[in-house]
PyMOL Python script that loads the backbone (N, CA, C, O; Angstrom):
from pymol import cmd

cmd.read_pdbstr("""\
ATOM      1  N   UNK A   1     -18.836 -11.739 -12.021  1.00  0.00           N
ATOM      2  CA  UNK A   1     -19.571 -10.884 -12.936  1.00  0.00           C
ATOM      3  C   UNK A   1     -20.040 -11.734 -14.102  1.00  0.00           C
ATOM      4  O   UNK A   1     -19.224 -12.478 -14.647  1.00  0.00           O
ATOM      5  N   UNK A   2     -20.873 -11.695 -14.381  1.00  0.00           N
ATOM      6  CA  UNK A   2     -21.651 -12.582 -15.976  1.00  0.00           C
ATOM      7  C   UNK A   2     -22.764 -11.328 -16.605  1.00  0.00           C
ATOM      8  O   UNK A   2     -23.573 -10.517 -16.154  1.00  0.00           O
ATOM      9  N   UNK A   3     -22.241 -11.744 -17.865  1.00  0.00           N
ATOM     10  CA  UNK A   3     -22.889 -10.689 -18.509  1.00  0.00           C
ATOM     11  C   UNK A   3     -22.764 -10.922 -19.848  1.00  0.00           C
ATOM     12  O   UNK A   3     -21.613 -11.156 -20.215  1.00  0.00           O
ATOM     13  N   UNK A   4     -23.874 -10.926 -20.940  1.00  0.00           N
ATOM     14  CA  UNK A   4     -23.763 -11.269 -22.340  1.00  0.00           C
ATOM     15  C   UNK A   4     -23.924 -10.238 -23.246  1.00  0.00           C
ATOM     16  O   UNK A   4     -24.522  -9.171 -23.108  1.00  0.00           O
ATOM     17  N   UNK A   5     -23.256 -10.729 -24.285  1.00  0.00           N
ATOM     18  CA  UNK A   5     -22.774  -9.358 -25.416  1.00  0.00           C
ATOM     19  C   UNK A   5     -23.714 -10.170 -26.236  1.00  0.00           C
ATOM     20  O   UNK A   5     -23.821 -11.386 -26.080  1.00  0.00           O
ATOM     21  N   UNK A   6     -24.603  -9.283 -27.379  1.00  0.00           N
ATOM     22  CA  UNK A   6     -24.511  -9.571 -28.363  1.00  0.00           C
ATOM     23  C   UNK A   6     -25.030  -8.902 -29.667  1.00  0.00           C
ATOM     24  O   UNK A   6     -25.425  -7.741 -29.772  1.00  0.00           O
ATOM     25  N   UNK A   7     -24.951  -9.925 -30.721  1.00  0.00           N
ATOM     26  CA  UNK A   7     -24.550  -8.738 -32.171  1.00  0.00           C
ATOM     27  C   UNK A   7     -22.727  -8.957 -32.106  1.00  0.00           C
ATOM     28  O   UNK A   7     -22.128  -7.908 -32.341  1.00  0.00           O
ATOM     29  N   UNK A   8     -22.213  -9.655 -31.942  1.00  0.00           N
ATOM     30  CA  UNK A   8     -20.461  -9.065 -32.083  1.00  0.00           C
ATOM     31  C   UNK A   8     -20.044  -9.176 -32.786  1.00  0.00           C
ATOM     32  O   UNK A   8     -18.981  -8.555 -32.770  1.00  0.00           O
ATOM     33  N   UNK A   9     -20.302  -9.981 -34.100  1.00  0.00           N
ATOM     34  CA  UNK A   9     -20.529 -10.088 -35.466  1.00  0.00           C
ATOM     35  C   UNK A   9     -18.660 -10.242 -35.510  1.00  0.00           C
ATOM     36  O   UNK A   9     -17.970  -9.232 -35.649  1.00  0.00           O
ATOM     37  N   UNK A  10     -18.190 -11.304 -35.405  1.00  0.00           N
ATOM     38  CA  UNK A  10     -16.978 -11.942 -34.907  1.00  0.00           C
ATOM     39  C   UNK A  10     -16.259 -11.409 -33.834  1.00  0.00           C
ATOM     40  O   UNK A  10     -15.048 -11.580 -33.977  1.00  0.00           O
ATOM     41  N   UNK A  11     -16.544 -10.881 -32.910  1.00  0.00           N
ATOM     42  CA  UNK A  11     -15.277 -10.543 -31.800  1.00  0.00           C
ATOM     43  C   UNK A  11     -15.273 -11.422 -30.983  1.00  0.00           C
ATOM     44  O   UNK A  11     -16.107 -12.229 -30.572  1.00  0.00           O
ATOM     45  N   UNK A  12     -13.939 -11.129 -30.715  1.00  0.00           N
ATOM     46  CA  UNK A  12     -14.088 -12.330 -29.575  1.00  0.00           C
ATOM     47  C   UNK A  12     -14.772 -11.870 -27.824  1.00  0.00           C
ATOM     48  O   UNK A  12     -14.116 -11.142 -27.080  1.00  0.00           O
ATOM     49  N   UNK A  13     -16.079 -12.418 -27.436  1.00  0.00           N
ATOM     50  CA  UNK A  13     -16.683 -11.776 -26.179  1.00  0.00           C
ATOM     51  C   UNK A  13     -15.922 -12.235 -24.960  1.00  0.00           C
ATOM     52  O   UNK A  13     -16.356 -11.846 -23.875  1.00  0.00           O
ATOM     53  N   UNK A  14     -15.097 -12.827 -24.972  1.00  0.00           N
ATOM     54  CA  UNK A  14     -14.123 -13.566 -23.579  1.00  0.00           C
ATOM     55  C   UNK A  14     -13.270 -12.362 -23.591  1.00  0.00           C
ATOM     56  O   UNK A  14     -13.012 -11.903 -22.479  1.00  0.00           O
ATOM     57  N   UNK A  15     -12.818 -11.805 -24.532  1.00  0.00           N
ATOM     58  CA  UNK A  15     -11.800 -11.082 -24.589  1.00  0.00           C
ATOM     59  C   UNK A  15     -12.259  -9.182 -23.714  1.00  0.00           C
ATOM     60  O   UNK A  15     -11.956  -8.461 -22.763  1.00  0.00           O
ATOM     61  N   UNK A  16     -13.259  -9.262 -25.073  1.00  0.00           N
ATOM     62  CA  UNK A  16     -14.239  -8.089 -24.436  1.00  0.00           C
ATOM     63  C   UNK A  16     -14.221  -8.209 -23.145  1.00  0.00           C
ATOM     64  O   UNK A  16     -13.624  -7.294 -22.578  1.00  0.00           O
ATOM     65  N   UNK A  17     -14.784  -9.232 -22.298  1.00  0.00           N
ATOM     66  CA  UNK A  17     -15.529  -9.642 -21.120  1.00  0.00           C
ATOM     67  C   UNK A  17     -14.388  -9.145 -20.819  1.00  0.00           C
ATOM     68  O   UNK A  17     -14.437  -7.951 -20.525  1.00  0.00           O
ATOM     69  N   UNK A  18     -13.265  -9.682 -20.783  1.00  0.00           N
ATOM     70  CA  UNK A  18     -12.089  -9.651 -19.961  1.00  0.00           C
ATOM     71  C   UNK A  18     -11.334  -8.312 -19.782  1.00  0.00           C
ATOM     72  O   UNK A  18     -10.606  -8.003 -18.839  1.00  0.00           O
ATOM     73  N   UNK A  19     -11.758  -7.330 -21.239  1.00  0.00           N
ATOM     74  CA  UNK A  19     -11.123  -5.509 -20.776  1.00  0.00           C
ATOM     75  C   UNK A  19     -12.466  -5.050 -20.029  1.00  0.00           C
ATOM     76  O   UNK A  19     -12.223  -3.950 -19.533  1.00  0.00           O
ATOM     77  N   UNK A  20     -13.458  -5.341 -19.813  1.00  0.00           N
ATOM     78  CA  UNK A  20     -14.334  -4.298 -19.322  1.00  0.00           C
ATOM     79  C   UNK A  20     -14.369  -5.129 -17.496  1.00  0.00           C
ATOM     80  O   UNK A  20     -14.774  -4.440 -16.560  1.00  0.00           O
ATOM     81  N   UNK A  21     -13.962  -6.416 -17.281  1.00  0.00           N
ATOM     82  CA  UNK A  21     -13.699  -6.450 -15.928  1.00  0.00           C
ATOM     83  C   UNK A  21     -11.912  -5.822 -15.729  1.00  0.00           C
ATOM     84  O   UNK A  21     -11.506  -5.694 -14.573  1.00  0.00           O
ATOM     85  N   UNK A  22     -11.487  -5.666 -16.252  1.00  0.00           N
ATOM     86  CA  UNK A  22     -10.185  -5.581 -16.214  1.00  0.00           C
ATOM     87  C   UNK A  22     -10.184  -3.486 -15.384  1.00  0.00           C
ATOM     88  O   UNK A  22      -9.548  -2.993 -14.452  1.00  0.00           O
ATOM     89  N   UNK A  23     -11.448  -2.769 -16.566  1.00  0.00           N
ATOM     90  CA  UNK A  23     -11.717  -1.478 -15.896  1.00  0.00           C
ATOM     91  C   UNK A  23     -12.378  -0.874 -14.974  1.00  0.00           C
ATOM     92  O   UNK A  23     -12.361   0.263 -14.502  1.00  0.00           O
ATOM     93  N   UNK A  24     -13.153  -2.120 -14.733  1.00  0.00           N
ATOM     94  CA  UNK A  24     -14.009  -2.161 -13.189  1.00  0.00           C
ATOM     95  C   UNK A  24     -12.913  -2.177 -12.282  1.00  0.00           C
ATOM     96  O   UNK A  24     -12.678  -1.148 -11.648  1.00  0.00           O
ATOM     97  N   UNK A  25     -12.067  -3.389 -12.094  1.00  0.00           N
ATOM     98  CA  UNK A  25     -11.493  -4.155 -11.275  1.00  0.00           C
ATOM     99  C   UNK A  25     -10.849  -2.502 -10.047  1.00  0.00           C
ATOM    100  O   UNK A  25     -10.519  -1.537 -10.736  1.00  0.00           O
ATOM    101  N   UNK A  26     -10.752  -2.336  -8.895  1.00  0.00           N
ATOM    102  CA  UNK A  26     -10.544  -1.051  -8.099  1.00  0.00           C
ATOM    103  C   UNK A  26     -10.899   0.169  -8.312  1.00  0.00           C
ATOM    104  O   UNK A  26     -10.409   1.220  -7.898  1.00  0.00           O
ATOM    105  N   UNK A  27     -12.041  -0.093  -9.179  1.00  0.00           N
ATOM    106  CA  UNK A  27     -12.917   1.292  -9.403  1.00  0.00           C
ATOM    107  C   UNK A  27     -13.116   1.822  -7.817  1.00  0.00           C
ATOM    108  O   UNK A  27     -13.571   0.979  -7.044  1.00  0.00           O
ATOM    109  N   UNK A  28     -12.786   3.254  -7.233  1.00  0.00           N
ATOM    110  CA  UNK A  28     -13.903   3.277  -6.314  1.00  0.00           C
ATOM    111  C   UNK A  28     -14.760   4.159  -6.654  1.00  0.00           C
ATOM    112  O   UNK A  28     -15.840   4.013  -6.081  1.00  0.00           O
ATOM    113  N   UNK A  29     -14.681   5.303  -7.598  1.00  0.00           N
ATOM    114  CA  UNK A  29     -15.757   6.389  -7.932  1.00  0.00           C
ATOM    115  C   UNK A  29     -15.097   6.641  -9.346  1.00  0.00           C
ATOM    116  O   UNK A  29     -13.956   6.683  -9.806  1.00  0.00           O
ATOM    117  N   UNK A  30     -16.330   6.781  -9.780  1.00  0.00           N
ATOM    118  CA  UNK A  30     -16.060   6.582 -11.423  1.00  0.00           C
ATOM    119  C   UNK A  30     -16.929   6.569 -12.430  1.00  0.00           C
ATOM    120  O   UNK A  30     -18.016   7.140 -12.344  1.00  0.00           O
ATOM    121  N   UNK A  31     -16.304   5.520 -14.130  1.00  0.00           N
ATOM    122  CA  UNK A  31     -17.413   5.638 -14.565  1.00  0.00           C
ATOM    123  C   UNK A  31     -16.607   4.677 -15.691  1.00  0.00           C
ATOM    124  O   UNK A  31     -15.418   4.908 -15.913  1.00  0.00           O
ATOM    125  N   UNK A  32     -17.333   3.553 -16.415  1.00  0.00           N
ATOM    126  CA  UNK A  32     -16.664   2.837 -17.356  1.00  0.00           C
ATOM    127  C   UNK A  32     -17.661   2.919 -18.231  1.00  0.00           C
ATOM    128  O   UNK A  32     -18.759   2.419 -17.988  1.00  0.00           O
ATOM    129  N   UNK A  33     -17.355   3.642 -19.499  1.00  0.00           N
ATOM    130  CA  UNK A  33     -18.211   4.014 -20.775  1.00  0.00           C
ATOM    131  C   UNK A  33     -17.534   2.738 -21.714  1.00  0.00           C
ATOM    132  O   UNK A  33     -16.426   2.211 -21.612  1.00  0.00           O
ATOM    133  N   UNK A  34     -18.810   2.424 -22.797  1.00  0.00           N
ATOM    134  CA  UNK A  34     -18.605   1.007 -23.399  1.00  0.00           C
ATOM    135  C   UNK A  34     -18.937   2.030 -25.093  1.00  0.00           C
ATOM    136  O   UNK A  34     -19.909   2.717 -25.407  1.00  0.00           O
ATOM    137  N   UNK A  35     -17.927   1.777 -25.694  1.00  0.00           N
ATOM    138  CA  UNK A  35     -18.897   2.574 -27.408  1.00  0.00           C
ATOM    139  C   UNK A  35     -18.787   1.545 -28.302  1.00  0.00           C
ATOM    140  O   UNK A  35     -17.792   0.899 -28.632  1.00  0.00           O
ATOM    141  N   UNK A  36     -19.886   1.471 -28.642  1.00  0.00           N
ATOM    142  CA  UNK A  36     -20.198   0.496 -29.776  1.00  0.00           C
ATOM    143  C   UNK A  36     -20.449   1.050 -30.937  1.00  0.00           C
ATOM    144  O   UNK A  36     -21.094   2.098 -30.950  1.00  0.00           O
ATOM    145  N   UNK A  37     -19.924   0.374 -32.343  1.00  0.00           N
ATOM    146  CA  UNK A  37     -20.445   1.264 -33.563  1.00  0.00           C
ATOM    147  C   UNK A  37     -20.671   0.191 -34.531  1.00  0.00           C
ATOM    148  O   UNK A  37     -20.085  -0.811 -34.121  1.00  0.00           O
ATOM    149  N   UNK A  38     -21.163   0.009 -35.442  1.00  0.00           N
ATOM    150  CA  UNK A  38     -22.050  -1.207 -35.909  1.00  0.00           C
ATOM    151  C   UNK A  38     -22.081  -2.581 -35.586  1.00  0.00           C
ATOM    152  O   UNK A  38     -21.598  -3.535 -36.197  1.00  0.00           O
ATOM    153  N   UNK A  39     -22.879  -2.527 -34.278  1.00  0.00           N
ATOM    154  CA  UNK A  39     -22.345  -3.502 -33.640  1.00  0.00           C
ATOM    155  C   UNK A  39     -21.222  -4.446 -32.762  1.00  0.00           C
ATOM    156  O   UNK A  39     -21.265  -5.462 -32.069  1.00  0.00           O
ATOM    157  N   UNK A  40     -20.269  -3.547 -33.191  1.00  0.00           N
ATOM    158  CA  UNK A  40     -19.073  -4.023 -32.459  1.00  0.00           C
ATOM    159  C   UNK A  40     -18.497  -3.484 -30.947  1.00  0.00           C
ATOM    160  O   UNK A  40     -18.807  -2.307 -30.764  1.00  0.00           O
ATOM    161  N   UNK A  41     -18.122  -3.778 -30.402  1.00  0.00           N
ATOM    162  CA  UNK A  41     -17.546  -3.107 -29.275  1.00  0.00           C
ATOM    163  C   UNK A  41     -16.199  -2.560 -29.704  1.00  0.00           C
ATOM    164  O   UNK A  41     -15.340  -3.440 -29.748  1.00  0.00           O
ATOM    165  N   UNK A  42     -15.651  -0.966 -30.134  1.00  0.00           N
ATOM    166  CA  UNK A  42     -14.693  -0.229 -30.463  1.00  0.00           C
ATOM    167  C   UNK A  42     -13.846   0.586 -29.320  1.00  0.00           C
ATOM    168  O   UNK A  42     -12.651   0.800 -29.527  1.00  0.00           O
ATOM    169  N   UNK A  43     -14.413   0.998 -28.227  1.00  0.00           N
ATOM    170  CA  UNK A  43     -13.541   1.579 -27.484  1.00  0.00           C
ATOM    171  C   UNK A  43     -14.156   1.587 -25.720  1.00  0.00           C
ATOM    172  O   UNK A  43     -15.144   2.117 -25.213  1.00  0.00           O
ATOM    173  N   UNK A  44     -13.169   0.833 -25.212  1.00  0.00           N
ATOM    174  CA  UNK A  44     -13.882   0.715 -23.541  1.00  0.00           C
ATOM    175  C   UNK A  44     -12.903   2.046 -22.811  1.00  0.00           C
ATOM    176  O   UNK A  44     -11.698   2.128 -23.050  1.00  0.00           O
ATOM    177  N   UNK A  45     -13.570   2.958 -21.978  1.00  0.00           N
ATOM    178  CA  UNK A  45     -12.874   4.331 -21.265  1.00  0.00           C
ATOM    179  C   UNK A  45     -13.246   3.917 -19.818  1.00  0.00           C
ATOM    180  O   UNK A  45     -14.283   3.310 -19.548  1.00  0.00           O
ATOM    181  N   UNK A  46     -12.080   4.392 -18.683  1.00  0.00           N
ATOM    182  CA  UNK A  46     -12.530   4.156 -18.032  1.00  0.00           C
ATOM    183  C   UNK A  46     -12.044   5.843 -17.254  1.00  0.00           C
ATOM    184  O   UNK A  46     -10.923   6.324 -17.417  1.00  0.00           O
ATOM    185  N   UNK A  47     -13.304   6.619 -16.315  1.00  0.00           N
ATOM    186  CA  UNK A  47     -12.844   7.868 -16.084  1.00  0.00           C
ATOM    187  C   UNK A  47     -12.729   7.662 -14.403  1.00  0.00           C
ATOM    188  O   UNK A  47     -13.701   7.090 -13.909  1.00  0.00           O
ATOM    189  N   UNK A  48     -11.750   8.027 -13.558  1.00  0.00           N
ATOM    190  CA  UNK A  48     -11.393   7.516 -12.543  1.00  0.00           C
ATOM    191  C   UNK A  48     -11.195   9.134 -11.769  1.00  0.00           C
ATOM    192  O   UNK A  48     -10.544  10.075 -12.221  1.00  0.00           O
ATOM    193  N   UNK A  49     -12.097   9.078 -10.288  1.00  0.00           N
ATOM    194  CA  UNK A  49     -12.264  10.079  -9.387  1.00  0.00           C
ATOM    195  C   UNK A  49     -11.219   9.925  -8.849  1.00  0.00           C
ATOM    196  O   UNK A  49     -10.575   8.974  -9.291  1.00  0.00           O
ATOM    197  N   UNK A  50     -10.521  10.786  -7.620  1.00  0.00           N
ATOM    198  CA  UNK A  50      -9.690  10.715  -6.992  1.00  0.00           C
ATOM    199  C   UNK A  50     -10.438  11.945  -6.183  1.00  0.00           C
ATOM    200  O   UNK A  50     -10.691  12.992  -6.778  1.00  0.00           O
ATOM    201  N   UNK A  51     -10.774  11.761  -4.812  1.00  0.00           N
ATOM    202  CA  UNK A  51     -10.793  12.429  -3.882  1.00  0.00           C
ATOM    203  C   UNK A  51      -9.934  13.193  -2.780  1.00  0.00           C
ATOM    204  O   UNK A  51      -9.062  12.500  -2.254  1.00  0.00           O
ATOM    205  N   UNK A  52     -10.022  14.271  -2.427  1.00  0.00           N
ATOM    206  CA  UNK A  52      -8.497  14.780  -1.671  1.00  0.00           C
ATOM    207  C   UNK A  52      -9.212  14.927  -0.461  1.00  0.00           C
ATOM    208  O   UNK A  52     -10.337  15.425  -0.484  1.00  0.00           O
ATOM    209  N   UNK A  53      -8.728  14.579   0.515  1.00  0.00           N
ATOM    210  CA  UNK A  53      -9.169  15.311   2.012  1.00  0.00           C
ATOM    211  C   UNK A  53      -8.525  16.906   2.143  1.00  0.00           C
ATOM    212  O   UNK A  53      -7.530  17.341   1.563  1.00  0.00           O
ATOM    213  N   UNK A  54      -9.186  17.432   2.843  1.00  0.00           N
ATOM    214  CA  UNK A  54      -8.673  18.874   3.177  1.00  0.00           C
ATOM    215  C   UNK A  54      -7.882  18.808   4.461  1.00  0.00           C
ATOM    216  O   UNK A  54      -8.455  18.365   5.457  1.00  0.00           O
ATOM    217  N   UNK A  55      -6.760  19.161   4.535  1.00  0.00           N
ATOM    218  CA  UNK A  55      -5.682  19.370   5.220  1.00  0.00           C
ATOM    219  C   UNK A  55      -6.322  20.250   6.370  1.00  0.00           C
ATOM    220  O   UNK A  55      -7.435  20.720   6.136  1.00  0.00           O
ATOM    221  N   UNK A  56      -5.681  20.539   7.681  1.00  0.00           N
ATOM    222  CA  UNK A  56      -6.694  20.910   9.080  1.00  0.00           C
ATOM    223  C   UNK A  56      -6.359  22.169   8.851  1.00  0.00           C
ATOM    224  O   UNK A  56      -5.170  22.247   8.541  1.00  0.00           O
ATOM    225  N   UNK A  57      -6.995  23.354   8.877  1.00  0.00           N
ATOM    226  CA  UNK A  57      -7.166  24.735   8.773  1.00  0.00           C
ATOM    227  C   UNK A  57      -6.594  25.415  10.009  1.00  0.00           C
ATOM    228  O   UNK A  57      -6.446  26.629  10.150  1.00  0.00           O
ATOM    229  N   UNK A  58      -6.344  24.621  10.735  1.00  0.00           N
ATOM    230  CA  UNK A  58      -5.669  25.118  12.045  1.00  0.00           C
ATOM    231  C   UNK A  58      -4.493  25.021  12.284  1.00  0.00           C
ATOM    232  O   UNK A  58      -3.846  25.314  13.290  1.00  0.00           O
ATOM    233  N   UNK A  59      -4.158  24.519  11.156  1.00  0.00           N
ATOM    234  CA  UNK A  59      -2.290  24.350  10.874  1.00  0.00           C
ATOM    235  C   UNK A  59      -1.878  25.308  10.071  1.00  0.00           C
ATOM    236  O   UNK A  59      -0.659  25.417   9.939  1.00  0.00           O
ATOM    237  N   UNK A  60      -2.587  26.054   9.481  1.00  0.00           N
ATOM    238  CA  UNK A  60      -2.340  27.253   8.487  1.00  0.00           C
ATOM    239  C   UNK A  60      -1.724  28.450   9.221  1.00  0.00           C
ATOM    240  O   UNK A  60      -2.090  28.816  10.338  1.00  0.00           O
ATOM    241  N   UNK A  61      -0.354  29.267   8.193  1.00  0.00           N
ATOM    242  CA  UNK A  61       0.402  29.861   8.998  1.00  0.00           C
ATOM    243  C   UNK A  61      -0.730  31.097   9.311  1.00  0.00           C
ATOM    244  O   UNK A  61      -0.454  32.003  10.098  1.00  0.00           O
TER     245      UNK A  61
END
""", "prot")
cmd.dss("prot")
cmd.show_as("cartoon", "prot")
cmd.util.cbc("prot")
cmd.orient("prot")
């Protein structure tokens, strides 16, 4: 993954770099929101699906 930040107006971007692959990393359905507020990177979320299969209807008492 390569990808450049900028404006970070001292943060450290290795570090950054390193939580926002860190919330990718076994994503399979999802969503990784990045919030920035004057410039800075303040809060990385990461919202994570979980899918259920449906159990066989023909096993039902």
């Amino acid at each position: 993954m390569s990808a450049t930040l900028r404006s970070l107006e001292g943060q450290d971007e290795a570090n950054i770099l390193r939580e926002i692959h860190a919330a990718l990393k076994n994503l399979r359905f999802g969503a990784v929101e990045i919030t920035v507020h004057n410039g800075q990177v303040v809060q990385i979320e990461r919202k994570e699906k979980f899918r259920l299969q449906a159990q066989n209807a023909s096993k039902a008492p």
